[in-house]
N, C-alpha and C positions, 0 to 999 in steps of 0.2 A: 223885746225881752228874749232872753235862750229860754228854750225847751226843747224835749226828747220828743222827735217827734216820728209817727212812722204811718209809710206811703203802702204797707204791705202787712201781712203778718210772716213768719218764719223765724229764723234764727234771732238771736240777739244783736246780731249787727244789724239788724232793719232799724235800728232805733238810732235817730243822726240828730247831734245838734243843729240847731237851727235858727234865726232870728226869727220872731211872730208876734204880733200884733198884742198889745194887751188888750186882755179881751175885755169888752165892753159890760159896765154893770146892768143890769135887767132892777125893777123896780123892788122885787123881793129877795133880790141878790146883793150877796157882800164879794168885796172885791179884797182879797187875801195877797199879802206879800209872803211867801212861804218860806216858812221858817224849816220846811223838814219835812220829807215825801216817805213812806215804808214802801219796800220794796216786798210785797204778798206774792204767794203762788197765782192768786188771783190773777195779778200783772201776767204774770209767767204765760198764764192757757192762754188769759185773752192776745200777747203777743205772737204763741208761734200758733196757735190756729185751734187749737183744742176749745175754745169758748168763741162763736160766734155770734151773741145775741149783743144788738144796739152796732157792731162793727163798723165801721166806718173811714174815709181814709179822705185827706190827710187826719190822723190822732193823736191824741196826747193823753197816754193814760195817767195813772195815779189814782187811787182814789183814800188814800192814808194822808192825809196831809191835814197839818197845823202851822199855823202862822200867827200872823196879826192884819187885826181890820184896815187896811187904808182908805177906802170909803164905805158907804154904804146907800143901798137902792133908796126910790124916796118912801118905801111903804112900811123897810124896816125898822122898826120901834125897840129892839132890845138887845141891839148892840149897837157898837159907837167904835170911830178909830180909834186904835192904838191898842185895845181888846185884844189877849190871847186865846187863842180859840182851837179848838181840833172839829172832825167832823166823824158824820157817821157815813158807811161807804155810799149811800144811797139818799136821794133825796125822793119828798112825797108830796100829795097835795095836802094833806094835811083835813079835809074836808070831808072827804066819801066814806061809808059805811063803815070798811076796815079800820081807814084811821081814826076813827071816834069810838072803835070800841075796841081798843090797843094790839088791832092788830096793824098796824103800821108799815111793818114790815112785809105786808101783804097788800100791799098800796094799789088799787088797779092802774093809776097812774104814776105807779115806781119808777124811777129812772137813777140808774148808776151814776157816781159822783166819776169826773175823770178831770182829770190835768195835771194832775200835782206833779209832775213831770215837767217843770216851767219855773220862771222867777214867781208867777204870778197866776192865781186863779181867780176864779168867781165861784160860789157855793149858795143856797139858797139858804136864807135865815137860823130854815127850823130844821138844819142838817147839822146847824153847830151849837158847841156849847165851849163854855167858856172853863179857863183850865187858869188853875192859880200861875204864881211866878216859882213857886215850889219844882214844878212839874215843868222839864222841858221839852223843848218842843222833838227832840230826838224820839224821848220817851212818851210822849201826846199820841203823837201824827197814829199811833199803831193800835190804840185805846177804840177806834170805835171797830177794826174789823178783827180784832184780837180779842182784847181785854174783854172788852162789851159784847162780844159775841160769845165769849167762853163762861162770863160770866150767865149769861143766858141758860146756854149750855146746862150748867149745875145746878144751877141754882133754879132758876123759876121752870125749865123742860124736865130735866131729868130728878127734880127736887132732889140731891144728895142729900141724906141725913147721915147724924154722928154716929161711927163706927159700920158704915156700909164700906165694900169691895169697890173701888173706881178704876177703869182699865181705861187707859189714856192713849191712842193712836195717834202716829205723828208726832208725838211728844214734845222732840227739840224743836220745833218749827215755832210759828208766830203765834197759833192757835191753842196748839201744845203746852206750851211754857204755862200760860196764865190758867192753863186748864189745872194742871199741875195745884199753881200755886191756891188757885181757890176751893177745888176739892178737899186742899187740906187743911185750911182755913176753916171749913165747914164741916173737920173730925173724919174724913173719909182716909181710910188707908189706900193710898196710891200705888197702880204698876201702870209704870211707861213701859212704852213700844218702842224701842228706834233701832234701823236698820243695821245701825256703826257701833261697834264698841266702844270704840273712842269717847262716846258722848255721853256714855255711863257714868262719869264722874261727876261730870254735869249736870247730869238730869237731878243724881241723889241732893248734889250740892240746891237744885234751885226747890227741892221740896219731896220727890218721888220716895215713895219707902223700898219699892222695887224697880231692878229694870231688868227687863227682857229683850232681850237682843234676837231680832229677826227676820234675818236679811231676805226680799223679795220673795214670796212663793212659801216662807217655811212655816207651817205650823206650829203655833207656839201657845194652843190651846191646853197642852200636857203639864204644861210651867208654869202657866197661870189658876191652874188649878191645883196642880201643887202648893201653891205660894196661898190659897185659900180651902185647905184642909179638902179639897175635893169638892169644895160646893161651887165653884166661879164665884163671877162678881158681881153682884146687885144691878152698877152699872157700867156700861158701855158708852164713851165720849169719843165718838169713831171721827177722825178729824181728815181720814184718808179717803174712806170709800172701799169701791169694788176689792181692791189688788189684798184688801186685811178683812175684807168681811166675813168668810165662814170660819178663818181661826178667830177672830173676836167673836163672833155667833156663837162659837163653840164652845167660846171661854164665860158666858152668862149665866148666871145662875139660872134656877127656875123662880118664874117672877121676874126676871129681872128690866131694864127698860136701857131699849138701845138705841140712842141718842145720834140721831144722823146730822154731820157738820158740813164735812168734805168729801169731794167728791174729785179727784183730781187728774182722773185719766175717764176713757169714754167708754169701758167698758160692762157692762148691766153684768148685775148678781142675781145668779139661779138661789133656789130654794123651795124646797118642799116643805108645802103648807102645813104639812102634819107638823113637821119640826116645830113650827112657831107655836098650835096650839097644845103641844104636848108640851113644851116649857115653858108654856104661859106670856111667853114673851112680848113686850111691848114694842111697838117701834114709834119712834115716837122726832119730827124732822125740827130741826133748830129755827135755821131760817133769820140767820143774822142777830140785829141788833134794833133792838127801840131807842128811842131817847134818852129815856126815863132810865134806862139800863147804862145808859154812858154817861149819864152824870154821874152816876153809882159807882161805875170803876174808875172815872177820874177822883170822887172821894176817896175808892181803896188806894190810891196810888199817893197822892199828898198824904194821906196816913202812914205810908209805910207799910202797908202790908200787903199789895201787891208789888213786883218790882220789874215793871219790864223791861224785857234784857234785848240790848241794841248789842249785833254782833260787830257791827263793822258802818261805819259811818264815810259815802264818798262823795267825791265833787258830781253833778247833776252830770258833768261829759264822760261819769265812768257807769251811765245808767248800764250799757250793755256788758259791760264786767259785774257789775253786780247783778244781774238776771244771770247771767253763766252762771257762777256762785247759787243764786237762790234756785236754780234749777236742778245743779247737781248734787244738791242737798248738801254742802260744805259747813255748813252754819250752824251754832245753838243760837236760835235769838232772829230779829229781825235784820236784815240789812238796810242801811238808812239811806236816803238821797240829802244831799244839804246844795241849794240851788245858790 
């Protein structure tokens, strides 16, 4: 089978088609013909050297990807070929302490999903869930480390309620978007972050009732509180990290609870302890996606009422133009691989 495969981390060109094996099913593994790989920051760190943990070489990243069943391990029981399926980025054991009492996502034996970068993967059972014929597989593959994480996000971390402040970092990106649209779903008045002006149109079109434009470095705590009568925002859905932390800090109400996503460069955030308990502040870390949270956004999505946005869909041999693209922040939306 072709896949993207890479001997090294660094630029984007490390990533080289290749012929490889299809890889063998394991007992509680399903064996996916991939319909549709997203192309996440994720991908991005772990290629040019910013995320080191599992690393390993020769790789084949991916871990957004939806297809369908072509066989299955002999232990799995609840799916069957020809099954459309997506996954969530991680797989677990399903057994120990965390995962029996939903924290799943905190698996001591968590291990990132990867391949989707290939005609062909293998994924563990209880990584997938199955997606109508409504829902494509363009729009699937992004559902567990987007959709299902942002619904997270709002909903069950930072419990948004109707008529609270939601300040949304990284906005246009993969995580961004859905944050967006579920915030508002859930009565919250939205302000995006995004660096480009350009994107502004965008952003108001796919849900945002503000945007603020704030290229690298500027603080843009003055406009966010403006835009909320001088109190900030309830919450904070920080999908960046360090480079937006103390103007989103700055932009939180008192009380408010700030919701840590991304993290996307390596450098740590100072802060004076008094700040936090003089405004009461929560802080409060996301930490992906559960299961049970990505059946829930594949329902919003065959509903209609989330809609996630594919910026650019390309051949599997144009992985390293699409990582250019998803690095240089070009994009509203995901960019898609189709293998």
């Amino acid at each position: 089978m072709r896949a993207a495969v890479m001997h090294e981390q660094g630029a984007p060109s490390v990533l080289r088609i290749e012929e490889v094996p299809v890889p063998e099913c394991r007992p509680n593994e399903v064996l996916l013909k991939v319909g549709a790989c997203g192309v996440s920051y994720h991908d991005v760190v772990e290629r040019n050297g910013t995320y080191q943990r599992g690393v390993h070489f020769p790789m084949i990243i991916g871990n957004e990807v939806a297809g369908t069943v072509v066989t299955t391990g002999g232990l799995v029981t609840t799916l069957k070929a020809g099954d459309r399926v997506c996954c969530k980025p991680f797989q677990v054991c399903g057994m120990c302490r965390r995962c029996r009492n939903g924290m799943e996502t905190a698996c001591t034996k968590r291990r990132g999903v990867r391949g989707g970068y290939a005609e062909f993967v293998t994924i563990t059972e209880e990584a997938l869930v199955r997606i109508p014929d409504s829902v494509s597989f363009e729009q699937a593959c992004m559902l567990g480390a987007s959709t299902g994480v942002a619904l997270n996000a709002v909903r069950d971390v930072a419990k948004v309620q109707i008529g609270e402040n939601v300040l949304v970092t990284g906005a246009s990106g993969g995580l961004g978007i859905p944050t967006i649209e579920i915030a508002r779903a859930a009565g919250a008045t939205v302000i995006a972050v995004t660096r480009v002006a350009s994107k502004r149109d965008s952003l108001l079109e796919i849900g945002a009732h503000h945007v603020v434009v704030a290229p690298d470095g500027k603080d843009f705590s003055e406009e966010v509180k403006a835009l909320t009568n001088g109190d900030g925002v309830e919450v904070v859905v920080d999908n960046v990290g360090s480079r937006v932390f103390t103007p989103s800090f700055r932009s939180l109400a008192v009380g408010g609870r700030y919701a840590f996503v991304g993290q996307l460069f390596r450098e740590d955030i100072s802060i004076n302890p008094a700040r936090i308990f003089f405004k009461r502040a929560h802080f409060i870390g996301v930490g992906s996606v559960r299961r049970d949270q990505l059946e829930d956004a594949v329902k919003l999505v065959a509903a209609g009422t989330i809609h996630p946005r594919v910026a650019k869909v390309l051949p599997l041999e144009s992985a390293a133009e699409a990582h250019a693209m998803v690095e240089a922040g070009e994009v509203v939306g995901r960019v898609v691989l189709r293998p």
